[in-house]
C-alpha positions in Angstrom: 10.3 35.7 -51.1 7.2 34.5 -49.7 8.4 31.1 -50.0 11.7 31.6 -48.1 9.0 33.7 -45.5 6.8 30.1 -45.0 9.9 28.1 -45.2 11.6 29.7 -42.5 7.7 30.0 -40.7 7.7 26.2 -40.8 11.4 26.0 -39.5 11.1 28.4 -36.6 7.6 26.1 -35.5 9.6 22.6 -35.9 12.2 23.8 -33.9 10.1 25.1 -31.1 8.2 21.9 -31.5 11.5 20.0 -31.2 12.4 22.4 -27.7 9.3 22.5 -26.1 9.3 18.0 -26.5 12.5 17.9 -25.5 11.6 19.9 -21.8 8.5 17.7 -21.7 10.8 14.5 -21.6 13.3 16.2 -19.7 10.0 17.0 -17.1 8.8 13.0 -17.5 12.4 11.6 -17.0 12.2 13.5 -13.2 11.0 11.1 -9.9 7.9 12.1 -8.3 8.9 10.3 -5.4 13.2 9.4 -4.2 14.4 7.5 -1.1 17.9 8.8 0.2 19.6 7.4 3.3 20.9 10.6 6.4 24.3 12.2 4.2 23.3 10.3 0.8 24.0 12.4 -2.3 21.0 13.3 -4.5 21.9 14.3 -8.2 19.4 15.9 -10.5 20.0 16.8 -14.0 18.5 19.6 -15.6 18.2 21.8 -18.8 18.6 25.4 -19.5 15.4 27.6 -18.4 14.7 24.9 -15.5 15.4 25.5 -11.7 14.7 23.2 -9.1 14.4 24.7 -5.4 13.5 23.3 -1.6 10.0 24.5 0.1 12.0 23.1 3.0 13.1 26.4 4.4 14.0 25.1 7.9 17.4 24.6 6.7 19.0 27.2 5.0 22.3 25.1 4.1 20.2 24.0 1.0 20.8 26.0 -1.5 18.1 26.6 -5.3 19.1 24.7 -7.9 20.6 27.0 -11.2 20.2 26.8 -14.9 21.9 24.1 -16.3 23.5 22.5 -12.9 23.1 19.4 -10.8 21.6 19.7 -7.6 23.1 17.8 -4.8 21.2 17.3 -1.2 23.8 16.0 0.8 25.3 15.8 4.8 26.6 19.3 3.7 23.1 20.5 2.8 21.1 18.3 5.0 21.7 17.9 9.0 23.4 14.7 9.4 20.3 14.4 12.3 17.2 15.4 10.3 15.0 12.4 8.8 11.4 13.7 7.2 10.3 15.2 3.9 11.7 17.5 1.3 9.7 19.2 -1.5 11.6 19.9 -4.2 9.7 22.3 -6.7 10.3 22.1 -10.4 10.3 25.4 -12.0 10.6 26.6 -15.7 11.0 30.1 -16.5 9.7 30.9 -13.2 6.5 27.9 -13.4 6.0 25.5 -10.9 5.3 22.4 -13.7 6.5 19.2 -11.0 7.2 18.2 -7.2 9.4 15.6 -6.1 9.0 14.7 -2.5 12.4 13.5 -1.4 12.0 11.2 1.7 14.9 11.2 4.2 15.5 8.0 6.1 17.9 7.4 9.3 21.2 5.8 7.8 21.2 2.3 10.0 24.2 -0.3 10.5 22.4 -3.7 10.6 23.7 -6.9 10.5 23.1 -8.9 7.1 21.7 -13.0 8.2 19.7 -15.4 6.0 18.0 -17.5 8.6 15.4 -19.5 9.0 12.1 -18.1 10.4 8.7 -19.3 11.0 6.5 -16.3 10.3 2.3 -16.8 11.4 0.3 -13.5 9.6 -3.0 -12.2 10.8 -5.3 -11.4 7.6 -7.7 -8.2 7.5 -10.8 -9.5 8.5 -11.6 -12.9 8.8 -10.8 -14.8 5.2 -13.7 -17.5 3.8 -11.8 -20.8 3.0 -15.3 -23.3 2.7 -18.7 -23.9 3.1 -20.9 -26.6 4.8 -24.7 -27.4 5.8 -25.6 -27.1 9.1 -27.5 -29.5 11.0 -29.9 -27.3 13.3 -31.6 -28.0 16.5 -34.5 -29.5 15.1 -31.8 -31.9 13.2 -32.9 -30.0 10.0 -30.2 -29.1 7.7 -29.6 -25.7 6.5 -27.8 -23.7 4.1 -27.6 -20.1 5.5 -25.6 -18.4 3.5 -26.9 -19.8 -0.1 -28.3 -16.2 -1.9 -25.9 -13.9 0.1 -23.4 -14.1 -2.3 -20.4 -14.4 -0.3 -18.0 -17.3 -2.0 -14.7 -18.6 -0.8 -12.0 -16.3 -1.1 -14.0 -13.3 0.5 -13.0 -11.6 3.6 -15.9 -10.6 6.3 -14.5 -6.7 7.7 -18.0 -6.0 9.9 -21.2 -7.5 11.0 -23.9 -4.8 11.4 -21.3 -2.6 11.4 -19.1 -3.9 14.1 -15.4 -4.7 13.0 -14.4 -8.3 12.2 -10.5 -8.6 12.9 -10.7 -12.3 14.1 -12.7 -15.3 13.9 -13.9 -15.1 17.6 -15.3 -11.2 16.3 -17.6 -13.4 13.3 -18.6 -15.6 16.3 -19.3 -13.1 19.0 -21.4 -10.8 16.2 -23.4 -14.4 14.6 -24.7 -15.7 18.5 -25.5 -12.2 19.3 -27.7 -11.7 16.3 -29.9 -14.4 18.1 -31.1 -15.9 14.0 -31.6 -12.4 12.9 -31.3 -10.9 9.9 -27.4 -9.9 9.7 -26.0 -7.2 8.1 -22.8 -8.4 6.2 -19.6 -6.2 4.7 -17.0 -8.2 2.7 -14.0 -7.7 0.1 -14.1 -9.0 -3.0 -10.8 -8.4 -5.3 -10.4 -5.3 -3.7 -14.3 -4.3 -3.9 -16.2 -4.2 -0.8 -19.6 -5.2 -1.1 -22.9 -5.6 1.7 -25.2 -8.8 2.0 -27.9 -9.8 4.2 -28.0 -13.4 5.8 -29.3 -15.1 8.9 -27.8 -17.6 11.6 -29.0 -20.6 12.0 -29.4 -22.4 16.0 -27.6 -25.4 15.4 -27.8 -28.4 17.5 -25.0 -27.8 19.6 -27.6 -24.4 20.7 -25.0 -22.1 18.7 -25.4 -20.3 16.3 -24.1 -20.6 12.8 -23.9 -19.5 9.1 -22.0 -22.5 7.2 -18.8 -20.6 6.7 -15.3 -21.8 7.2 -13.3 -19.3 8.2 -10.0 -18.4 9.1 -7.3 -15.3 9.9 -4.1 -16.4 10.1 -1.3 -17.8 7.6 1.4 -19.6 9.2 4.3 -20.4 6.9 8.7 -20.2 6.7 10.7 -17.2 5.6 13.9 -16.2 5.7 15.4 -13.0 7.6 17.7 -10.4 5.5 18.7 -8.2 8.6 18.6 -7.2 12.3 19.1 -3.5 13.8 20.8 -4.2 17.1 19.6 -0.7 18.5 16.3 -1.4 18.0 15.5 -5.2 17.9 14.1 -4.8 14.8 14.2 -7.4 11.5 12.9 -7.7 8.1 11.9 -10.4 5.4 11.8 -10.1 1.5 8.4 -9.9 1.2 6.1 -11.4 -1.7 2.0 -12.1 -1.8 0.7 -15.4 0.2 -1.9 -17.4 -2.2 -4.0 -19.1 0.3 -3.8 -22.7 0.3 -7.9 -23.5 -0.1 -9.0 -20.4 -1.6 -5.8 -20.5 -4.2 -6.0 -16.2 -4.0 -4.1 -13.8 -2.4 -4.5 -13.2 0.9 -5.1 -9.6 2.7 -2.6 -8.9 5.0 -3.5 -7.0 8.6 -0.7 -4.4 9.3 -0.9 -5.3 13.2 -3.0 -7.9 15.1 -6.1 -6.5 17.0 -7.1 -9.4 19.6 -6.1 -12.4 20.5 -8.0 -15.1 18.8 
């Protein structure tokens, strides 16, 4: 008897075992995050015991997901206008365990090309490409940034605190120091790190640190689409390895001045 007792013991614990793994995968298997065009279907399986409902409660056409039903966020639930954000909350036996943030974008006819384009891209900060003595005014040469630490393939963001975005910023920021001691920010594979360096009055009466410099990328692509409405295009996009540095280079989302 107390055999058959243990046996079933065991039973009734692999089978909650087996339940409660099978709502964990069921969980796991849901998007945190989906992208839906303006009257695009959504469809969400779930299991018995798990709801799934809006926080959105603007619009009152979207109806709580039931036990065991598919959820669908549609033109009928959704206002054929409204673009933004919908939380979905994931709930079992009355537990919030998940959110999925569904992301409602404006349905656009655009017109499908596959030209040619020449595309020129403004790096964040100003990118280090080489390095090079300088010849100074008393036709000694110097090495001003040896013992800073800055190599090729770093990207200058301030000097004493003031935003780099272009290589005329590096230039303005070095002839202002006047050959002092210059605070220096940089990023280096994603790290950003500080050095110390100073200019050196070269024999053109400038001043200079031995870097190589540049912020732009200039290079061909090829155009996908174009919204008529707004003028707007895009590009497949993929990472730029620079040509001297032979690492990727940190795109600017928008250019700051003209350099």
């Amino acid at each position: 008897m107390k055999k058959i007792i243990k046996n079933t013991g065991i039973t009734i614990t692999l089978l909650l075992l087996l339940i409660l793994l099978i709502y964990i995968s069921d969980i796991a298997n849901l998007p945190d995050n989906i992208v839906l065009f303006q009257g695009e279907a959504l469809n969400l399986n779930t299991i018995l015991g798990m709801n799934i409902k809006t926080t959105f409660s603007s619009n009152p056409n979207i109806e709580n997901l039931e036990n065991n039903k598919t959820i669908t966020v549609s033109a009928n639930a959704v206002d054929g206008d409204y673009t933004g954000t919908l939380n979905l909350e994931v709930c079992v036996l009355g537990f919030k365990v998940k959110t999925i943030n569904v992301d409602v974008i404006e349905n656009l006819d655009v017109v499908p090309l596959g030209n040619l384009i020449g595309v020129k891209l403004y790096t964040h900060g100003v990118l280090v490409v080489g390095m090079s003595e300088i010849t100074g005014n008393d036709m000694e040469k110097y090495k001003p940034y040896e013992g800073s630490g800055i190599v090729e393939g770093d990207i200058i963001i301030e000097v004493d605190k003031k935003t780099v975005t272009c290589t005329s910023d590096l230039t303005n920021c070095i002839n202002a120091s006047k050959g002092k001691d210059m605070s220096i920010t940089y990023i280096r594979d994603g790290e950003v790190a500080n050095t110390n360096l100073k200019a050196v009055k070269s024999s053109d009466n400038t001043y200079k640190i031995g870097l190589w410099v540049r912020d732009t990328a200039a290079g061909v692509g090829t155009t996908t689409f174009y919204d008529p409405e707004s003028k707007k295009f895009a590009s497949l996009g993929h990472g730029i390895v620079d040509s001297d540095t032979e690492s990727l280079v940190e795109i600017e989302s928008r250019r700051y001045c003209k350099c």
